[in-house]
TORPA-4810 file (N, C-alpha, C, O; in nm, 3 decimals):
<nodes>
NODE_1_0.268_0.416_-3.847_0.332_0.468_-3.728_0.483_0.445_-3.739_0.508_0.337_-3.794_X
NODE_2_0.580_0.508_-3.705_0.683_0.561_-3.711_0.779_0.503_-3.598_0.746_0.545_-3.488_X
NODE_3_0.881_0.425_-3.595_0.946_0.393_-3.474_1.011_0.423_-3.426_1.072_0.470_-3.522_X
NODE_4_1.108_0.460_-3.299_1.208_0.550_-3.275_1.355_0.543_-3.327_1.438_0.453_-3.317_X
NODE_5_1.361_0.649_-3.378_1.514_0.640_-3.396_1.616_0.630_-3.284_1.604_0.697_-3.181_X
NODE_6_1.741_0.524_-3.310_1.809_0.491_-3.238_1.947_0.560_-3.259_2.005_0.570_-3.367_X
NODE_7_1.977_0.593_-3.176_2.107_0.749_-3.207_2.219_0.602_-3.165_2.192_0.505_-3.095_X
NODE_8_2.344_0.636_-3.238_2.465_0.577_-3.191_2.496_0.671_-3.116_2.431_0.775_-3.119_X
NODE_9_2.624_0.650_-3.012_2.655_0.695_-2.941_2.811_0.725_-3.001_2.881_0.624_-3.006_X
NODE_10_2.861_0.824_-3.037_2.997_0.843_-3.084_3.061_0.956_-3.039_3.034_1.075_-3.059_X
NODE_11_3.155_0.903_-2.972_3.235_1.081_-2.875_3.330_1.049_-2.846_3.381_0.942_-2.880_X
NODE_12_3.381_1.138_-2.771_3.487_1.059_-2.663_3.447_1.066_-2.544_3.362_1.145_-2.501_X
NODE_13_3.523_0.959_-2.463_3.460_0.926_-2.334_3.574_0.979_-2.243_3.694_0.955_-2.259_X
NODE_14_3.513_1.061_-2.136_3.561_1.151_-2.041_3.740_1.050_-1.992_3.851_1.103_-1.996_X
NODE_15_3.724_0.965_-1.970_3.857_0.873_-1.929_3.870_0.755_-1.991_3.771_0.691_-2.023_X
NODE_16_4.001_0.711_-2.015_4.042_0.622_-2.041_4.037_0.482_-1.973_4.144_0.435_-1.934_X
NODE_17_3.869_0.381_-1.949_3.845_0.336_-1.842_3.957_0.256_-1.821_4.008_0.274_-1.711_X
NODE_18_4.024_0.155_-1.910_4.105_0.041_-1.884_4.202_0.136_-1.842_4.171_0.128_-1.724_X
NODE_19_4.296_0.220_-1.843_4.377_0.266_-1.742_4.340_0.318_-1.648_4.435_0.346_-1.575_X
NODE_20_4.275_0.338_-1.622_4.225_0.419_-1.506_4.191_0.320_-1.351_4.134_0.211_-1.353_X
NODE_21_4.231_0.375_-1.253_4.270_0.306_-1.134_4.102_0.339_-1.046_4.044_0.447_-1.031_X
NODE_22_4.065_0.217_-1.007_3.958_0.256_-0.873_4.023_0.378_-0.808_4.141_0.407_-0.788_X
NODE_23_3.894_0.447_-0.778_3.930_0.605_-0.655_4.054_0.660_-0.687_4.121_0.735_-0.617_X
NODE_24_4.087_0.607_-0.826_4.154_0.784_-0.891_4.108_0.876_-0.922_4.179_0.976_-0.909_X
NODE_25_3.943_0.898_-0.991_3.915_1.008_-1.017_3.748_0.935_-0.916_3.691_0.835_-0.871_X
NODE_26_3.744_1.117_-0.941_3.582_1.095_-0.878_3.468_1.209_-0.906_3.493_1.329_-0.904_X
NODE_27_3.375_1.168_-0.924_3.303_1.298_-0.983_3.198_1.334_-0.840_3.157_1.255_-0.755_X
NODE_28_3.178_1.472_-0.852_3.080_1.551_-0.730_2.986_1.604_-0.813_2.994_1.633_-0.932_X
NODE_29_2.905_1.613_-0.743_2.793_1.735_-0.766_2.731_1.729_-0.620_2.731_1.641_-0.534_X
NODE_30_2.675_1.862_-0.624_2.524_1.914_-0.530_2.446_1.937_-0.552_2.419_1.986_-0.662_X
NODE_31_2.346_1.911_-0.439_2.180_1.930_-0.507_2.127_2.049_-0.392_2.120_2.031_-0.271_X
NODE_32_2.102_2.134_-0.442_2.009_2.210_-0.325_1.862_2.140_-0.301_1.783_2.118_-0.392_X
NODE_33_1.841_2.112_-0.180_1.711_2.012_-0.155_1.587_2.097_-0.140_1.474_2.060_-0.170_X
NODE_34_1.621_2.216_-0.088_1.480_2.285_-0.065_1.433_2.367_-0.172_1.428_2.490_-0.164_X
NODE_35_1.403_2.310_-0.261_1.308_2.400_-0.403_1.186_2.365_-0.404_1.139_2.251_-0.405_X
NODE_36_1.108_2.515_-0.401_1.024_2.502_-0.384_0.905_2.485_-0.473_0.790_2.465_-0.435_X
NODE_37_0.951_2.497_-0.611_0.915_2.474_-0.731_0.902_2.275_-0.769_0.841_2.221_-0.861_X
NODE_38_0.976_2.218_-0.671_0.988_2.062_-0.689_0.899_1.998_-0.611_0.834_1.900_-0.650_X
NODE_39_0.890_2.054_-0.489_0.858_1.973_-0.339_0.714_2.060_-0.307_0.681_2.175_-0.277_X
NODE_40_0.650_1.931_-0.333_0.470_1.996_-0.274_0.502_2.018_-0.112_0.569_1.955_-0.030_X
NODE_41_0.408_2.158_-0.109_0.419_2.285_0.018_0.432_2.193_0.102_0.543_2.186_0.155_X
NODE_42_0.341_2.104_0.140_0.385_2.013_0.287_0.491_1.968_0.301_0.539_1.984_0.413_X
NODE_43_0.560_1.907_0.218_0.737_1.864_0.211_0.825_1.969_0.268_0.917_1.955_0.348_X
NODE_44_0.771_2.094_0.202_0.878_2.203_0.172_0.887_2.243_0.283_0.995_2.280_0.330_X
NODE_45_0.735_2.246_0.374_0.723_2.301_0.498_0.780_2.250_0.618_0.811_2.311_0.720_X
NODE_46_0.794_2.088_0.580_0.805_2.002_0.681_0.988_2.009_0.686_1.046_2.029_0.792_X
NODE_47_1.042_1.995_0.587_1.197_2.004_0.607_1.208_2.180_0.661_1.287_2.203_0.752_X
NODE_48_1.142_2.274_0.614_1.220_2.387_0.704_1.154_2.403_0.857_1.204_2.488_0.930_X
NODE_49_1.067_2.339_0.895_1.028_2.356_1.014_1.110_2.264_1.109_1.113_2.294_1.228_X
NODE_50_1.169_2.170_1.072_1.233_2.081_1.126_1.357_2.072_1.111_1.412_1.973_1.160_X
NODE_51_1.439_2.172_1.039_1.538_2.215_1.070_1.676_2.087_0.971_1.799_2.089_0.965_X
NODE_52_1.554_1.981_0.903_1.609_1.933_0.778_1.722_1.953_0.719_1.722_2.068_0.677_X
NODE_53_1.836_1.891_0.688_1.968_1.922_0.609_1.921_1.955_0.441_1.842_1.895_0.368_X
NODE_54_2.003_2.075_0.416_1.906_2.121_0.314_2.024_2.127_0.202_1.995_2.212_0.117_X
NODE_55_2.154_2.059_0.176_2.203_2.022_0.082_2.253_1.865_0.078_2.309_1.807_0.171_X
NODE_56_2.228_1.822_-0.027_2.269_1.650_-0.035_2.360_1.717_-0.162_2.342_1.813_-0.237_X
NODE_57_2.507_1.578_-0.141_2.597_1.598_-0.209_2.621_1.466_-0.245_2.572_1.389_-0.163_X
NODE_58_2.718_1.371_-0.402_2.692_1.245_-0.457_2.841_1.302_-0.460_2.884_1.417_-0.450_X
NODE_59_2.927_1.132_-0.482_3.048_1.159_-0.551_3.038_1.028_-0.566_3.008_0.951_-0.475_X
NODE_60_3.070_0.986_-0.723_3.099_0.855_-0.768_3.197_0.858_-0.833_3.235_0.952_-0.903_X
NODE_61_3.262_0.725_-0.812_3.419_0.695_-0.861_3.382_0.654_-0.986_3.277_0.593_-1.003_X
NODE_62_3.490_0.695_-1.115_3.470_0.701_-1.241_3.456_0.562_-1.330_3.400_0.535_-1.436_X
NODE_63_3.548_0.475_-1.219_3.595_0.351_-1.261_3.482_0.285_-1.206_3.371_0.310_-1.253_X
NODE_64_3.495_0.201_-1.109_3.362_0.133_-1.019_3.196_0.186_-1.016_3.089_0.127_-1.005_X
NODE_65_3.234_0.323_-1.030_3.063_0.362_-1.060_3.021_0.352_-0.862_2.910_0.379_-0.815_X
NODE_66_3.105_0.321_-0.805_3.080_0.317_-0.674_2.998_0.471_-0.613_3.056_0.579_-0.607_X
NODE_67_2.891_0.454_-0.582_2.826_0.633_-0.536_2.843_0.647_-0.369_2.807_0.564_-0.285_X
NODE_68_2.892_0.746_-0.350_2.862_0.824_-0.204_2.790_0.925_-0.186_2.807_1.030_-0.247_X
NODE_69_2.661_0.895_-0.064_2.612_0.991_-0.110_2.580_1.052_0.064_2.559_0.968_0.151_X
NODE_70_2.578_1.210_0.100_2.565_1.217_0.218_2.498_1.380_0.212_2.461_1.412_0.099_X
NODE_71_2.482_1.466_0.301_2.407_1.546_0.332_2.489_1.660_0.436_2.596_1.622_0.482_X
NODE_72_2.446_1.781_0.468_2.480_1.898_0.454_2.363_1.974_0.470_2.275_1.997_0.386_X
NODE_73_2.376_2.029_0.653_2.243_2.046_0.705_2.351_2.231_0.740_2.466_2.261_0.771_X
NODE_74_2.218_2.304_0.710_2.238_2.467_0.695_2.369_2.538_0.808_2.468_2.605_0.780_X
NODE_75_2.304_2.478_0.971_2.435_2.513_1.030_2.603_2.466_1.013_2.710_2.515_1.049_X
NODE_76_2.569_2.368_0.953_2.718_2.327_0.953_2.766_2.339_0.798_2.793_2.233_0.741_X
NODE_77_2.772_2.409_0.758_2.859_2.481_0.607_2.982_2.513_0.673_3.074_2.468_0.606_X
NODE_78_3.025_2.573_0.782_3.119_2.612_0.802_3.236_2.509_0.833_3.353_2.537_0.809_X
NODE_79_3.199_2.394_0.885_3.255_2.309_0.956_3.282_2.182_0.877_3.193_2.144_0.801_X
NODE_80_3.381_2.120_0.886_3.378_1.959_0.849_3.351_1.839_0.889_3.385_1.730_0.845_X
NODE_81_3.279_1.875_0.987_3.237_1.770_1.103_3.111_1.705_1.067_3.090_1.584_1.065_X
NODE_82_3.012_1.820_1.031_2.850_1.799_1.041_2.822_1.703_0.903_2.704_1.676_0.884_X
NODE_83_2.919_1.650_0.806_2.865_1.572_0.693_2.824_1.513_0.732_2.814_1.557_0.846_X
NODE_84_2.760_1.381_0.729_2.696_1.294_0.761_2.685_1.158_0.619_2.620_1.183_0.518_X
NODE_85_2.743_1.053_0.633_2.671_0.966_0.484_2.579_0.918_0.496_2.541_0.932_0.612_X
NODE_86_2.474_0.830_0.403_2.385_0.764_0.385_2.425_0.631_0.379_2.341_0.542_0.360_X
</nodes>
């Protein structure tokens, strides 16, 4: 039996951590929450019947690794009010 190969890791790394300042940079993404391909039917059913915030959004600082993470419910796209954090 055969054991796993262990890959080095050799690249370059997105920032320069030792210069780099807490909450100078920060990375985002979004998740669309209601897929229905992910979430067994009762889930899926239960967040749209209930009117569920149906995007969650992350931003972690590059340096600290610190995560924020909060949500983004369908009526309020328009507005900056309705975020909400976790």
């Amino acid at each position: 039996m055969r054991g796993k190969k262990s890959r080095k890791k050799t690249g370059r790394h997105l920032y320069d951590y030792e210069k780099l300042l807490p909450f100078s940079h920060m990375q985002m993404d979004t998740k669309y929450i209601l897929d229905k391909k992910s979430l067994p039917a009762s889930a899926y059913n239960h967040v749209r019947i209930r009117g569920l915030p149906l995007y969650e959004w992350n931003i972690i600082d590059a340096k600290t690794r610190i995560k924020f993470t909060g949500d983004l419910s369908k009526n309020c796209v328009k507005t900056d009010y309705c975020i909400s954090l976790r």
